[in-house]
N, CA, C and O of each residue as an XYZ file, in Angstrom:
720
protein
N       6.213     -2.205      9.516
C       5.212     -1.369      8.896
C       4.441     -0.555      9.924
O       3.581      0.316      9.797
N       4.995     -1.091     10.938
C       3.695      0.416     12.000
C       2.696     -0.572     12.573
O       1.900     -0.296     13.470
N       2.803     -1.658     12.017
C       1.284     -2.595     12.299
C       1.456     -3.551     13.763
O       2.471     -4.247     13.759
N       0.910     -3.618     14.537
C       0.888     -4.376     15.959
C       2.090     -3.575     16.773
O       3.218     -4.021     16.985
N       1.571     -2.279     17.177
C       2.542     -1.614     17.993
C       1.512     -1.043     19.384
O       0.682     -0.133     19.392
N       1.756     -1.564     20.010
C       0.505     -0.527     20.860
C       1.789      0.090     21.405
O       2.546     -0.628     22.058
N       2.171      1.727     21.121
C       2.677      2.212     21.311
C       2.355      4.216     21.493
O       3.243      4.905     21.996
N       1.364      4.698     21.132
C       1.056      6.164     20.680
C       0.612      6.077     21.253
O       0.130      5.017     21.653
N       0.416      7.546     21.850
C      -0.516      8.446     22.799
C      -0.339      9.640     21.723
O       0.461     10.561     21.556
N      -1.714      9.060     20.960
C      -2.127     10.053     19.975
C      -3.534     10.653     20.368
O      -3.669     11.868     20.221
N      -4.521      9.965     20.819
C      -5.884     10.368     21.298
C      -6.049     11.575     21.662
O      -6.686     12.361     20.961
N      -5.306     12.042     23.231
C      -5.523     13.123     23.620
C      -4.200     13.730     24.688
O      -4.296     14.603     25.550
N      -2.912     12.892     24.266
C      -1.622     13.469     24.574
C      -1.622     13.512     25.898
O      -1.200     14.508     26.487
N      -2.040     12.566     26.467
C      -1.831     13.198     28.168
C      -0.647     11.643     28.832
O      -0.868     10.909     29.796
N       0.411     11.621     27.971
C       1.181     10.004     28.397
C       0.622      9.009     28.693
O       1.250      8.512     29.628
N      -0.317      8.340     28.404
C      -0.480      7.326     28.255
C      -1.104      6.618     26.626
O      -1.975      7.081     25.889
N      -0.446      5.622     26.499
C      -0.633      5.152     25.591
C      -1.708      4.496     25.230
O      -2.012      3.483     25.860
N      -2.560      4.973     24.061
C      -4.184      5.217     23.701
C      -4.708      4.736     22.011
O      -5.819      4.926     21.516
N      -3.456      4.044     21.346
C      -3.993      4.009     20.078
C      -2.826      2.971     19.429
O      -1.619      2.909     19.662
N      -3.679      2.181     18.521
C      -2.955      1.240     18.328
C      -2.678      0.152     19.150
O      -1.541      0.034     19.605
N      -3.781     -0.882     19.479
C      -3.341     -1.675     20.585
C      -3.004     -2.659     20.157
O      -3.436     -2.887     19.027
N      -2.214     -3.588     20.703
C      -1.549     -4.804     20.237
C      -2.593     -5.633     19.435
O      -3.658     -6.059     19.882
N      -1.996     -5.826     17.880
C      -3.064     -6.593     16.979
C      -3.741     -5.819     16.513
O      -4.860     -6.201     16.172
N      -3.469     -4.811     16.359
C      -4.029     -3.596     15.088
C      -2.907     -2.753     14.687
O      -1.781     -2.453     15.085
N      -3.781     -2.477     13.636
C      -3.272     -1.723     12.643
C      -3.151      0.070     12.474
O      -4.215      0.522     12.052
N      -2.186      1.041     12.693
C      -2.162      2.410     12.846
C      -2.876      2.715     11.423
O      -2.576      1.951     10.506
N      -3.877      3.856     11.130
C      -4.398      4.270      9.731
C      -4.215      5.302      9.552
O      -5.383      5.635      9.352
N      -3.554      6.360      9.422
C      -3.751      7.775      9.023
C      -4.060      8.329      7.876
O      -3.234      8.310      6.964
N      -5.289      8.915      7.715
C      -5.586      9.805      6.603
C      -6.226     11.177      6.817
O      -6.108     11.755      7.897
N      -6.645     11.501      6.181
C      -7.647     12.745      6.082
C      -8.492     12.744      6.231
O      -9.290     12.605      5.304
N      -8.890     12.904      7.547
C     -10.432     12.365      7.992
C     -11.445     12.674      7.399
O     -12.344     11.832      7.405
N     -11.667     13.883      6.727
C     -12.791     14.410      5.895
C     -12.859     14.399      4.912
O     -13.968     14.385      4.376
N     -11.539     14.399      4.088
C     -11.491     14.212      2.438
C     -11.312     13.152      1.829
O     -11.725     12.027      2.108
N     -10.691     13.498      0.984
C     -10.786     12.244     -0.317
C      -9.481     12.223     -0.899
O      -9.078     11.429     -1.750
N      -8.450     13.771     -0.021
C      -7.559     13.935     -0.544
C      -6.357     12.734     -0.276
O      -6.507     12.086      0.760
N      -5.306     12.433     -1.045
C      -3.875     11.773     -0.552
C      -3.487     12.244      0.409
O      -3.479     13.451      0.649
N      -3.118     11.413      1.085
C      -2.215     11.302      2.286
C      -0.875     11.216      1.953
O      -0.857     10.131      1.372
N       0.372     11.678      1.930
C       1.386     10.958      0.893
C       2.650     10.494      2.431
O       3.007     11.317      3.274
N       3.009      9.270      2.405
C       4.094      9.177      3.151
C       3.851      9.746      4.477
O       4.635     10.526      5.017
N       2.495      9.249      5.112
C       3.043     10.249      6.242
C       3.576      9.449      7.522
O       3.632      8.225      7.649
N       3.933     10.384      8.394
C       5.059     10.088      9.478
C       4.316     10.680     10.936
O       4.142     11.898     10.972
N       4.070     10.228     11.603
C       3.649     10.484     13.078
C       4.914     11.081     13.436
O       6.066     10.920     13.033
N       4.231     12.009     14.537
C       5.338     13.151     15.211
C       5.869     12.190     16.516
O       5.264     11.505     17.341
N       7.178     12.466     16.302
C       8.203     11.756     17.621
C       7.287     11.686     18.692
O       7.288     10.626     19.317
N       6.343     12.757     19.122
C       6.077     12.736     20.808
C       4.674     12.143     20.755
O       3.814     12.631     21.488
N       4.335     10.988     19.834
C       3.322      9.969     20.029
C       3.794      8.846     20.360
O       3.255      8.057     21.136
N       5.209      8.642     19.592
C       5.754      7.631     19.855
C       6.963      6.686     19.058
O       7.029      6.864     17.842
N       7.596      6.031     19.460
C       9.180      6.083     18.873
C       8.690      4.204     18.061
O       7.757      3.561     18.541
N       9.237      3.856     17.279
C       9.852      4.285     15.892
C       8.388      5.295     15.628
O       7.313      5.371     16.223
N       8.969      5.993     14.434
C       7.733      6.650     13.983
C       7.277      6.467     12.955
O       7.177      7.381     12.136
N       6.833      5.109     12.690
C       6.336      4.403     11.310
C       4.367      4.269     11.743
O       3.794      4.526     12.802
N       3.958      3.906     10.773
C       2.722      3.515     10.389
C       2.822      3.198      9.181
O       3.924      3.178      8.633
N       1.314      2.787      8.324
C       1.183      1.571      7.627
C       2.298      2.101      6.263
O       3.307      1.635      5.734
N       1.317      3.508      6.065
C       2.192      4.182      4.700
C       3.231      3.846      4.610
O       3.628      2.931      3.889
N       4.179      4.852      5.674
C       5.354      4.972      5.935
C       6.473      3.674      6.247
O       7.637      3.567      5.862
N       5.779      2.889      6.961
C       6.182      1.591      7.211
C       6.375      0.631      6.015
O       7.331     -0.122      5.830
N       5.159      0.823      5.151
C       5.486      0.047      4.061
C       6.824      0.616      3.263
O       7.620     -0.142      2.710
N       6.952      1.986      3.282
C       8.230      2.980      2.084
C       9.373      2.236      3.308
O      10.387      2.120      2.620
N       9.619      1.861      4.272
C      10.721      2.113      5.069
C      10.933      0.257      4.655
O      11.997     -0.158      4.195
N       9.870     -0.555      4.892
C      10.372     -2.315      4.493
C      10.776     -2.093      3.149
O      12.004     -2.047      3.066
N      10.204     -1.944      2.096
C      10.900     -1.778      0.554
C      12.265     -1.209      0.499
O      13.213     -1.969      0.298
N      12.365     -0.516      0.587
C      13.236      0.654      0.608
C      14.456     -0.549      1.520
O      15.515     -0.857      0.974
N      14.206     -0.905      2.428
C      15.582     -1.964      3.171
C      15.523     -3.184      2.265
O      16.307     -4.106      2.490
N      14.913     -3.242      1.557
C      15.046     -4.585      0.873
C      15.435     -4.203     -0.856
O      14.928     -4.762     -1.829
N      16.349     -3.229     -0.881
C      16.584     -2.181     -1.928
C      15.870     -1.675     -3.046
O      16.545     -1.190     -3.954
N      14.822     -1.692     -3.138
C      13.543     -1.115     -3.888
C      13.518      0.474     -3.738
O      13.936      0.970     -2.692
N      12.953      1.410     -4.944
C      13.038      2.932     -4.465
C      11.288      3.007     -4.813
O      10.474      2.185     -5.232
N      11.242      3.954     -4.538
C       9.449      4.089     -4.075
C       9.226      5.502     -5.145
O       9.643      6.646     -4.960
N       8.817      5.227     -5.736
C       7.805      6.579     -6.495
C       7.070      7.668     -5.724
O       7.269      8.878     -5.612
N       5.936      6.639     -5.112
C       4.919      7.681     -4.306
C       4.444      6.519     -3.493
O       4.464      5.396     -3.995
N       3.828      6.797     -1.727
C       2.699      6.556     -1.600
C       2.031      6.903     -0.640
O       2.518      7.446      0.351
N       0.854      6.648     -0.785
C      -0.220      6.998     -0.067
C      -1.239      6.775      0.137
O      -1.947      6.232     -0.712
N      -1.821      7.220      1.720
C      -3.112      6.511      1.779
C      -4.197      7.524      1.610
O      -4.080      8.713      1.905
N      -5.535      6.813      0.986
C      -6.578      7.761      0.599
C      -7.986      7.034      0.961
O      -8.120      5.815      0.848
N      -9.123      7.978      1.450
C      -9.898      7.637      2.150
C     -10.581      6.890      0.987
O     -10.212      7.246     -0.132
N     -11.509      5.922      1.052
C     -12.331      5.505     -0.180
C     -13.567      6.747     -0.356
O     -13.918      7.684      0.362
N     -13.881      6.384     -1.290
C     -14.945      7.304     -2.496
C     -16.325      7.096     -1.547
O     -17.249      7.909     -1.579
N     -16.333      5.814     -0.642
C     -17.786      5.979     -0.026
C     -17.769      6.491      1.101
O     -18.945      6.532      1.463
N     -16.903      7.051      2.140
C     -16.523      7.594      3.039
C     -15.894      9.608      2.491
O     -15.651     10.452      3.353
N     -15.843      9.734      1.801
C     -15.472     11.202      0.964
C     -15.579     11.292     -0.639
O     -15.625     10.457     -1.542
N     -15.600     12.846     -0.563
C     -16.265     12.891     -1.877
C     -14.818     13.095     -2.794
O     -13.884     13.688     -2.253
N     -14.665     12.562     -4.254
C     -13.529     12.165     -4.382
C     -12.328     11.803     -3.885
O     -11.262     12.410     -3.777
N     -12.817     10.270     -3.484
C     -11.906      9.491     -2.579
C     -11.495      8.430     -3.481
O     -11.690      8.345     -4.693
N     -10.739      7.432     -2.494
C     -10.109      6.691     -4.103
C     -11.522      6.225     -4.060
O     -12.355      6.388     -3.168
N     -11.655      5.431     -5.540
C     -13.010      4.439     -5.808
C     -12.576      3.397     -6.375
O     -11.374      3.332     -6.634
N     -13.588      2.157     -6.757
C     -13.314      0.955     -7.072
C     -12.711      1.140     -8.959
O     -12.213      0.256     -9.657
N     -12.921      2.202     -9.234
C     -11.553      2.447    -10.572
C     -10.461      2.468    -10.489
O      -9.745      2.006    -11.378
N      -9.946      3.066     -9.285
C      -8.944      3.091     -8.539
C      -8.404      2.240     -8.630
O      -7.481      2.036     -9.419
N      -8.938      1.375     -7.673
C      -8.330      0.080     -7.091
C      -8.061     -1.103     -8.221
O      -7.337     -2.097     -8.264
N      -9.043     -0.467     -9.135
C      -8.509     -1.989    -10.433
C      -7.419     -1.133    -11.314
O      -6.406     -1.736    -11.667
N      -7.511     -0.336    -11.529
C      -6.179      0.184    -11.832
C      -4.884      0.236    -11.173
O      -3.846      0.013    -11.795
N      -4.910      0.530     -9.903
C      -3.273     -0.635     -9.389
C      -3.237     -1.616     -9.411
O      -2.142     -2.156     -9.568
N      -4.484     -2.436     -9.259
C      -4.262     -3.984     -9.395
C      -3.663     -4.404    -10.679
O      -2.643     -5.093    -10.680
N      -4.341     -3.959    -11.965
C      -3.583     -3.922    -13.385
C      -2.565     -3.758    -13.620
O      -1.952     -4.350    -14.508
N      -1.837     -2.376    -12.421
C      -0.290     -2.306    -12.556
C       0.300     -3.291    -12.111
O       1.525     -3.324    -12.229
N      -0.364     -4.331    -11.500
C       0.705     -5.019    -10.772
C       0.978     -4.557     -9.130
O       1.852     -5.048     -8.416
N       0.293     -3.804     -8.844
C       0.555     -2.998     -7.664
C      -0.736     -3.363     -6.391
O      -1.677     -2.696     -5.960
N      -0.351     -4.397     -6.161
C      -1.308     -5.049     -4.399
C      -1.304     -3.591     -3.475
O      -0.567     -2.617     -3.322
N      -2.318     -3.982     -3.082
C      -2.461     -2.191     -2.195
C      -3.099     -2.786     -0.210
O      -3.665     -3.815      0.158
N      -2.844     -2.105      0.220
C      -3.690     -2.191      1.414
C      -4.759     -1.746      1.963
O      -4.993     -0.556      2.178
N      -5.673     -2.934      2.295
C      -7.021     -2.576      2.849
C      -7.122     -1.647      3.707
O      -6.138     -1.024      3.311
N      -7.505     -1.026      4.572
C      -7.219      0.201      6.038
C      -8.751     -0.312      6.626
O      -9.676      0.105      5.929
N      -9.145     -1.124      7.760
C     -10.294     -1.511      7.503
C     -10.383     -0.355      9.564
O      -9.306      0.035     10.015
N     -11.402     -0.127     10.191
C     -11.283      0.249     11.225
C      -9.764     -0.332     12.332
O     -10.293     -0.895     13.290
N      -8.654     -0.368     12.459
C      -8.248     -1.094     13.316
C      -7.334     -2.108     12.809
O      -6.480     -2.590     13.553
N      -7.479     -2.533     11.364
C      -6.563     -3.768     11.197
C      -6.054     -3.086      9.479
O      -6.015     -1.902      9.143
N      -5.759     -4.159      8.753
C      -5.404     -3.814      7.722
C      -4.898     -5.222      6.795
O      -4.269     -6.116      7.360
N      -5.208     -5.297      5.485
C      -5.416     -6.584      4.473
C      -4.582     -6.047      3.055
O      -4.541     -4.876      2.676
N      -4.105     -6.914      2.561
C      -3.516     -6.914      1.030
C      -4.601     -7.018      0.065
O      -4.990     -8.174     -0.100
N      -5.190     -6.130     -0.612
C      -6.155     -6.414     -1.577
C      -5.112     -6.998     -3.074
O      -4.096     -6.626     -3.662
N      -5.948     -7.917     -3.155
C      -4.994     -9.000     -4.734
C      -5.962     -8.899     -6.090
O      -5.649     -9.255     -7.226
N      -7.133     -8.357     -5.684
C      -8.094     -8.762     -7.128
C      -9.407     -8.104     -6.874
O      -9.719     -7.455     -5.875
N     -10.272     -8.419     -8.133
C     -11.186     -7.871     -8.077
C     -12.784     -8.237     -9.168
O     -12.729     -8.500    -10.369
N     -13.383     -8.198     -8.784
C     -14.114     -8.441     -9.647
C     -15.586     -7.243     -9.936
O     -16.250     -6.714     -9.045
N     -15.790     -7.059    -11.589
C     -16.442     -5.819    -11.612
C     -17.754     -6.703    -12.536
O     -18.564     -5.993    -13.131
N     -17.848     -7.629    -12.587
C     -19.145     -7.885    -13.204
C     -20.038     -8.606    -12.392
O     -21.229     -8.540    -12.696
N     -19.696     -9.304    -11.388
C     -20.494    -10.007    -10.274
C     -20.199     -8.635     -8.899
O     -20.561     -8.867     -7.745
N     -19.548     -7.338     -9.262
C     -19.414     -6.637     -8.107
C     -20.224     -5.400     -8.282
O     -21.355     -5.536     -8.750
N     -19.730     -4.029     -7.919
C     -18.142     -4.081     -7.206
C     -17.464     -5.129     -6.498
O     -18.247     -5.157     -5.547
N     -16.502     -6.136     -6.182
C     -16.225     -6.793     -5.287
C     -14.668     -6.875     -5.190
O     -13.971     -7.116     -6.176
N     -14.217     -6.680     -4.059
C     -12.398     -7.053     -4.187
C     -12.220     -8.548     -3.694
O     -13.191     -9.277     -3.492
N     -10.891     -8.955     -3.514
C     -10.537     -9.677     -3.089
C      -8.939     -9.724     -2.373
O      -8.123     -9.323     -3.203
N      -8.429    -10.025     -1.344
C      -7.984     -9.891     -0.408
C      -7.103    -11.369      0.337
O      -7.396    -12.542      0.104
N      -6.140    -10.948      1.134
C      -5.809    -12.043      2.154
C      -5.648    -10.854      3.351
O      -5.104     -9.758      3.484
N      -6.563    -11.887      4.212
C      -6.152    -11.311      5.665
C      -5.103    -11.854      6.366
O      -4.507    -12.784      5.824
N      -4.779    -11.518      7.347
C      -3.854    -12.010      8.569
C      -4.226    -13.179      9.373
O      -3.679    -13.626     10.381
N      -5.316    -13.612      8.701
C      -5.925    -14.774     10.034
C      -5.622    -15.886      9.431
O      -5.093    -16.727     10.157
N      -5.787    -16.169      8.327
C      -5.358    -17.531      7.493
C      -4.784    -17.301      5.979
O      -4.297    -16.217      5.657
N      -4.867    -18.250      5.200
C      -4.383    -18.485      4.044
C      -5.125    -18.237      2.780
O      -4.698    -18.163      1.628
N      -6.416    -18.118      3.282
C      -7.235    -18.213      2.102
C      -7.305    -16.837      1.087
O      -6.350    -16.060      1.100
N      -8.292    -16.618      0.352
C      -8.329    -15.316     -0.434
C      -9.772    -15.138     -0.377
O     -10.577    -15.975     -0.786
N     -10.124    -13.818      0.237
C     -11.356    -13.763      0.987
C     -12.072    -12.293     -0.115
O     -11.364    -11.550     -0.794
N     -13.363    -12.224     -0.023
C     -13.908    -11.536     -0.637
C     -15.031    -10.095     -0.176
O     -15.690    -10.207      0.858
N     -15.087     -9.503     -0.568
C     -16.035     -8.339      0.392
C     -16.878     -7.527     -0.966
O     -16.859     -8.110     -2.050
N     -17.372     -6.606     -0.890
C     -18.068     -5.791     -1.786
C     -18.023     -4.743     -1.471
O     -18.508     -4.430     -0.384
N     -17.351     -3.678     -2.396
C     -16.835     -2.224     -2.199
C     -17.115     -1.530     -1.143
O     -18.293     -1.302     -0.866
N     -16.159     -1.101     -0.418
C     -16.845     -0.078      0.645
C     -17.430     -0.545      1.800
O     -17.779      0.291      2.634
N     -17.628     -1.876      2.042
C     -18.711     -2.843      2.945
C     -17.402     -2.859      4.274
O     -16.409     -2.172      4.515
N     -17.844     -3.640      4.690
C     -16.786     -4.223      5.605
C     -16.622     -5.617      6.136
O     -17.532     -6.372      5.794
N     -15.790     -6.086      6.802
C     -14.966     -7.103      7.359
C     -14.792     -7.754      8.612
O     -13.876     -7.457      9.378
N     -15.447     -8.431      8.794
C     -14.954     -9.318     10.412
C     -15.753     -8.062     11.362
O     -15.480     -8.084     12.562
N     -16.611     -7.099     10.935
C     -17.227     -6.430     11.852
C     -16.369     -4.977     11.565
O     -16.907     -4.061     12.187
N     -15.408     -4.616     10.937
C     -14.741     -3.682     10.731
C     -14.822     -2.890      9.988
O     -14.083     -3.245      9.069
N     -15.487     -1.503      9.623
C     -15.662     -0.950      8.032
C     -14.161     -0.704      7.343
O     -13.034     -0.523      7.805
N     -14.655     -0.779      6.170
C     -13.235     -0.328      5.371
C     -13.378      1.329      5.283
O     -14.408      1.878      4.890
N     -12.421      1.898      5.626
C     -11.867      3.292      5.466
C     -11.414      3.649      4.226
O     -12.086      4.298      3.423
N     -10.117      3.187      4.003
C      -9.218      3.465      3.068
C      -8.488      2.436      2.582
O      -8.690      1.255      2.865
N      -7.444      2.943      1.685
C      -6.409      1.804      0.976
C      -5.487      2.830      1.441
O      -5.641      3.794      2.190
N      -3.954      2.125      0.462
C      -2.418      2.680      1.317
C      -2.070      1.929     -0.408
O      -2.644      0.943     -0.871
N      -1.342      2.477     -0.861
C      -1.043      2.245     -2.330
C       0.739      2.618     -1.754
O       1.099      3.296     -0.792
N       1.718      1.735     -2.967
C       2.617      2.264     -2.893
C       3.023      1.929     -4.434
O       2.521      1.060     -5.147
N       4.227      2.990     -4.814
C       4.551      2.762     -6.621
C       5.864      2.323     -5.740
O       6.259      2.633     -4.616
N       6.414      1.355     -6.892
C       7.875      1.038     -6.766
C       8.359      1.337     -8.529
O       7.685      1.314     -9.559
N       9.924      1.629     -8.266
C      10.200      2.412     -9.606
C      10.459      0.702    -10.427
O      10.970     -0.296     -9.918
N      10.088      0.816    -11.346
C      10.224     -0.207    -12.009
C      11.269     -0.658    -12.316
O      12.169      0.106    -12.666
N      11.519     -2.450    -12.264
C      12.989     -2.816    -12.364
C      13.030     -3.370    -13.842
O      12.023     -4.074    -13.909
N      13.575     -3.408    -14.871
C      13.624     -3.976    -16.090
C      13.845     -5.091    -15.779
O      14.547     -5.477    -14.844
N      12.787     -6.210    -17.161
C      12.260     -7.218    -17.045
C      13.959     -8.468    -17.439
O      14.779     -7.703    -17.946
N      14.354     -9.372    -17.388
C      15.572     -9.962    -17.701
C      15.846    -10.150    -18.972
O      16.931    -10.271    -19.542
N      14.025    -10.171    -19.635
C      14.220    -10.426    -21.132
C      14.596     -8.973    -21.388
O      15.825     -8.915    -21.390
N      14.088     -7.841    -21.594
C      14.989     -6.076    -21.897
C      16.175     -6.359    -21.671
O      17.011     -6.682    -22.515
N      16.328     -6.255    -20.512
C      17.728     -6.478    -19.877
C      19.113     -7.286    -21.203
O      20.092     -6.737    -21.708
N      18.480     -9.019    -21.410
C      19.045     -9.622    -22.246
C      18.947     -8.796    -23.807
O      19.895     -8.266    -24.387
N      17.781     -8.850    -24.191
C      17.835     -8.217    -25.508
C      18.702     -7.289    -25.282
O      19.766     -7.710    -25.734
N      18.881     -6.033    -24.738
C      19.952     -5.053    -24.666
C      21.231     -5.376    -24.609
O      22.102     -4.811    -25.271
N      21.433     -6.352    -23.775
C      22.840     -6.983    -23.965
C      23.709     -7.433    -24.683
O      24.934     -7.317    -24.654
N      22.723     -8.196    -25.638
C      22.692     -9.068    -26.969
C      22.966     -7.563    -27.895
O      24.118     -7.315    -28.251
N      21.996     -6.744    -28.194
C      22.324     -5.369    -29.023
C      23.856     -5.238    -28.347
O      24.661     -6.086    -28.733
N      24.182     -4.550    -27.669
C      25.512     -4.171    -27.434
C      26.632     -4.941    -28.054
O      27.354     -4.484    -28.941
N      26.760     -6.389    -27.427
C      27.570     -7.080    -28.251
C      27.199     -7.189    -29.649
O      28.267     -7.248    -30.259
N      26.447     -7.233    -30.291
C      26.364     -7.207    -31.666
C      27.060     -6.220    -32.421
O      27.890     -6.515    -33.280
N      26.571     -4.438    -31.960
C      27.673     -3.648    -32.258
C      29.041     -3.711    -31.560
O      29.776     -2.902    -32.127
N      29.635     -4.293    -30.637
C      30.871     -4.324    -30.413
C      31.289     -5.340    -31.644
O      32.070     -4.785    -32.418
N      30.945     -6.748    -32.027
C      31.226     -7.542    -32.711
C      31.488     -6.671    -34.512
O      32.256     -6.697    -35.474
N      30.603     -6.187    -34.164
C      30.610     -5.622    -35.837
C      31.395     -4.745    -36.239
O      31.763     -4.746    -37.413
N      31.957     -3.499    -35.052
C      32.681     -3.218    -35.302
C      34.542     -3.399    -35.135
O      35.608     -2.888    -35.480
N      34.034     -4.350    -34.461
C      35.927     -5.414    -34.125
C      35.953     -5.759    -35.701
O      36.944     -5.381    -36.326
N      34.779     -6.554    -36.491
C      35.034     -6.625    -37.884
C      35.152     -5.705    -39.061
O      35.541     -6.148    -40.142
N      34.857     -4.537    -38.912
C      34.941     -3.642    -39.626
C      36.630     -3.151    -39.289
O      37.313     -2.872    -40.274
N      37.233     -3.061    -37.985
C      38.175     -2.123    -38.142
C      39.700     -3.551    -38.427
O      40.858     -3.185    -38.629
């Protein structure tokens, strides 16, 4: 995924390597807006592979034969003005769709959420096992949250569709072996 590479000399291009240090996380967005980021890809002459979190995430799915809809990362709503916001975020969670934290430097799986004791998400970090909690927009271990990194995967039909359809088919094959 792009994540624990100290590898780019993105800062200020003069060869040496300046971003991303071992045990963090690469973030790219739109520093000023609120707009999507979609899929993006660092230019070869920062540094080879050329993944980060987005992109990194479309490139692990994608090898593990999954096809990707869209994704992208977007600054949050308290950092830009229409940025994603905590509607957002419970709406992929509803899809079924875990998204990533973008916190300064590192980066977390957001799993849940809660809107009547919140705003509040909920999360697993990289440090342990547990399922840890924050309040919109706040931050983490000393880290502010930036953004999320969303990805769609095209949906796979469920086994029960799958079966029911199957079951239909043979039924009209059966019916009409008896008819003719």
């Amino acid at each position: 995924m792009g994540t624990n590479q100290w590898k780019w000399d993105y800062i200020d291009d003069d060869g040496i390597r300046d971003f991303n240090v071992d045990g963090s996380t690469a973030l790219f967005s739109h520093t000023t807006s609120g707009n999507k980021l979609y899929d993006y890809i660092p230019e070869a002459k920062y540094g080879l592979p050329q993944t980060a979190l987005c992109h990194g995430m479309r490139l692990f799915v994608e090898s593990r034969g999954y096809s990707v809809v869209q994704n992208y990362t977007q600054n949050l709503d308290t950092w830009a003005t229409s940025g994603f916001s905590f509607t957002d975020f419970m709406a992929e969670i509803n899809a079924g769709r875990p998204l990533m934290i973008g916190l300064a430097g590192h980066s977390m799986v957001g799993v849940g959420y809660d809107n009547i004791a919140g705003p509040k998400v909920y999360f697993h970090d990289t440090w342990s096992y547990s399922v840890h909690e924050m309040a919109w927009g706040s931050s983490y271990s000393g880290m502010d949250w930036l953004n999320v990194t969303c990805i769609e995967l095209v949906p796979i039909p469920e086994p029960t569709s799958m079966t029911l359809f199957g079951l239909g088919i043979l039924t009209i094959v059966i019916r009409r072996r008896r008819r003719s």
